[in-house]
C-alpha positions as CSV (number, residue, x, y, z in Angstrom):
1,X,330.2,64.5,58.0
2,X,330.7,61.2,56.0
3,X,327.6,62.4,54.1
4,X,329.1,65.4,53.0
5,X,332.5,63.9,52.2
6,X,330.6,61.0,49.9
7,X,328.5,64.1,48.5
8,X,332.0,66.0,47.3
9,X,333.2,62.1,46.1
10,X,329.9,62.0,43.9
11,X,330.2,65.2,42.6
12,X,334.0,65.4,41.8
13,X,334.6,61.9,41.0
14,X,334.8,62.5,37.4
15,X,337.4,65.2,37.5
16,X,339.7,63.0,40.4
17,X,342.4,60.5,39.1
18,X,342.3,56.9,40.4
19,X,344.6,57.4,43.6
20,X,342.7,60.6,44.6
21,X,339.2,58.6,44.6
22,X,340.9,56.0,46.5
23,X,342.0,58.2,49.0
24,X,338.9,60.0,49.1
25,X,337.1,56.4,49.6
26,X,339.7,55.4,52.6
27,X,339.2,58.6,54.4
28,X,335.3,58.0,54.4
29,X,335.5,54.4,55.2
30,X,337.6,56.0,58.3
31,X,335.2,58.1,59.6
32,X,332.4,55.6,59.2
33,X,334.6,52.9,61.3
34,X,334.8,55.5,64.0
35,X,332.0,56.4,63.7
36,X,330.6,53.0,64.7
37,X,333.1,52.2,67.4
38,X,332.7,55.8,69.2
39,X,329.1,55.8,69.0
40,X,327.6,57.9,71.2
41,X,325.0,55.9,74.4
42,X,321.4,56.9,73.4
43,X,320.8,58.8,76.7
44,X,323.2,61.1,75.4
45,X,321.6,61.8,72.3
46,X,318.0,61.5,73.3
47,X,317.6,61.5,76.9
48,X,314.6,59.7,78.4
49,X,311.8,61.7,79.5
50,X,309.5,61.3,82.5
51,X,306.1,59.9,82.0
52,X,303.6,63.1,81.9
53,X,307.1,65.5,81.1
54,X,307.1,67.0,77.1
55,X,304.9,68.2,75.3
56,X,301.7,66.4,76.2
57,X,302.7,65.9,79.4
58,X,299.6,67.8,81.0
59,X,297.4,65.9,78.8
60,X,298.5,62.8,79.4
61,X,298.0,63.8,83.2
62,X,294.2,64.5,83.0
63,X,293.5,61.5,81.0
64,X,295.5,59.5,83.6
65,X,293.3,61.2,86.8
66,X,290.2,60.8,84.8
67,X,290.6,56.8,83.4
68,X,291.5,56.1,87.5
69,X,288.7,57.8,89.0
70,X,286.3,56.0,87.0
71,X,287.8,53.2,87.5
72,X,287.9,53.5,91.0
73,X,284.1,54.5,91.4
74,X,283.6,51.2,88.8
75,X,285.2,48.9,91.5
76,X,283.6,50.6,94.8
77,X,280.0,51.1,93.3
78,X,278.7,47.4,94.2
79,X,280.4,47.5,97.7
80,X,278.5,51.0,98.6
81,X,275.3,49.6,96.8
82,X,275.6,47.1,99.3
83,X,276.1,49.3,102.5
84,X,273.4,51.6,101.1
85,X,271.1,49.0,100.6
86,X,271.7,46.9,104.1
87,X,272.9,49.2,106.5
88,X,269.9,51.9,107.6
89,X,272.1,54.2,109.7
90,X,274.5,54.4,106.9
91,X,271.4,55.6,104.6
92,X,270.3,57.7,106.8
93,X,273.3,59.2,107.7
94,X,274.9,59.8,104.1
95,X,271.7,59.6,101.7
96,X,269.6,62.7,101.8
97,X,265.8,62.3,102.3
98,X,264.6,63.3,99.1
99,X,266.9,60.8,97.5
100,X,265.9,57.8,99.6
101,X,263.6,55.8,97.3
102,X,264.0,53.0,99.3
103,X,260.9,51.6,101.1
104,X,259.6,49.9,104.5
105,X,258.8,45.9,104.4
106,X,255.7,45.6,105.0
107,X,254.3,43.0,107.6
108,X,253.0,40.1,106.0
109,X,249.1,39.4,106.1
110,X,250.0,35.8,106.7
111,X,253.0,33.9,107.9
112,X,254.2,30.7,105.7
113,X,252.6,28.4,107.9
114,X,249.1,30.3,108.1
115,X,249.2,30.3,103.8
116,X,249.9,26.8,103.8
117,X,247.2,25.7,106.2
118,X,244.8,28.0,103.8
119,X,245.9,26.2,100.3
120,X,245.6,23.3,102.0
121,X,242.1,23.8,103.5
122,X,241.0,25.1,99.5
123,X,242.5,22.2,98.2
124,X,240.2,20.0,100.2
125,X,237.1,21.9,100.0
126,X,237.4,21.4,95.7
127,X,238.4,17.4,96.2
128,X,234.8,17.2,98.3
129,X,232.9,19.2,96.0
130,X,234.7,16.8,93.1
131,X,233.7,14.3,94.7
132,X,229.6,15.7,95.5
133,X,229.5,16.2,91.8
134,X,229.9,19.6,91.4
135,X,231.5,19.7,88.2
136,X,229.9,17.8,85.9
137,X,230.0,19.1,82.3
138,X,226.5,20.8,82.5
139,X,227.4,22.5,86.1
140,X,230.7,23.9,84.8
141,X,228.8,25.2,81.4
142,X,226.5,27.0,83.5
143,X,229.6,28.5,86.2
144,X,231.0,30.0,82.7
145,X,227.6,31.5,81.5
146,X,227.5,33.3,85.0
147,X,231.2,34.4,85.0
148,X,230.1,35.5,81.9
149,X,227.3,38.0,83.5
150,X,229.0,39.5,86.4
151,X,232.4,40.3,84.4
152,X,231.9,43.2,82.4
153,X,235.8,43.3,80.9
154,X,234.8,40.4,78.4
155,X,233.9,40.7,74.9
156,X,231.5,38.0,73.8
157,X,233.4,36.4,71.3
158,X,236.2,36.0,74.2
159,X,236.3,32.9,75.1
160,X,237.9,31.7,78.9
161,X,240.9,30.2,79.5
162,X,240.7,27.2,81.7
């Protein structure tokens, strides 16, 4: 409306006398004040739409579903690990046989105490051949040469790690 009226003020200005451009010029200063005071609310004009509402509203659904169920399975993954891992009925229960890769502890050959006693007991048998004499230079030259004999997996320029 005030576009069109300043559109006919452009165009016809040249052929309007001085009083008919000023009225022209009040009239559309008019309707731009009342324009401002008797704006209309924004709902009015664009009402606000719901969140997955409009055109892309479906769209914006399945992204929605899909971002929370991975997000959910992101945050309840360690806590079923977990149960999976400790809780054997559970496994049993919800973890199908050919899935289960999971396997038996085995029984231990030796208890703590039973391996300690052993290292110890090797420990002193090498202190009392130390101290015999066992490992002089000449004895522990002639240990490597028959390492060397009954360990086929050597090359002969390999040499030993002590």
């Amino acid at each position: 409306m005030f576009r069109a009226s300043l559109r006919c003020l452009a165009r016809s200005s040249s052929q309007m006398t001085a009083a008919e451009r000023e009225a022209a010029l009040r009239d559309a200063n008019e309707k731009m004040r009342q324009y401002a005071m008797n704006r209309p609310s924004l709902d009015k004009v664009k009402p606000k739409r719901g969140l997955f509402e409009g055109e892309q509203g479906n769209q914006h659904f399945i992204q929605f579903a899909a971002v929370t169920s991975f997000l959910c399975a992101f945050l309840v993954t360690p806590f079923l690990g977990k149960k999976i891992a400790l809780d054997e009925d559970f496994r049993k229960k919800f973890v199908p046989s050919w899935y289960d890769y999971s396997l038996e502890k085995p029984d231990y050959a030796w208890t703590r105490q039973e391996l300690h006693e052993q290292m110890i007991e090797v420990q002193n048998q090498l202190a009392e051949r130390a101290i015999r004499g066992e490992f002089t230079p000449e004895k522990l030259e002639q240990m490597r040469a028959e390492r060397m004999a009954y360990h086929p997996g050597l090359e002969d320029d390999d040499d030993i790690e002590d």
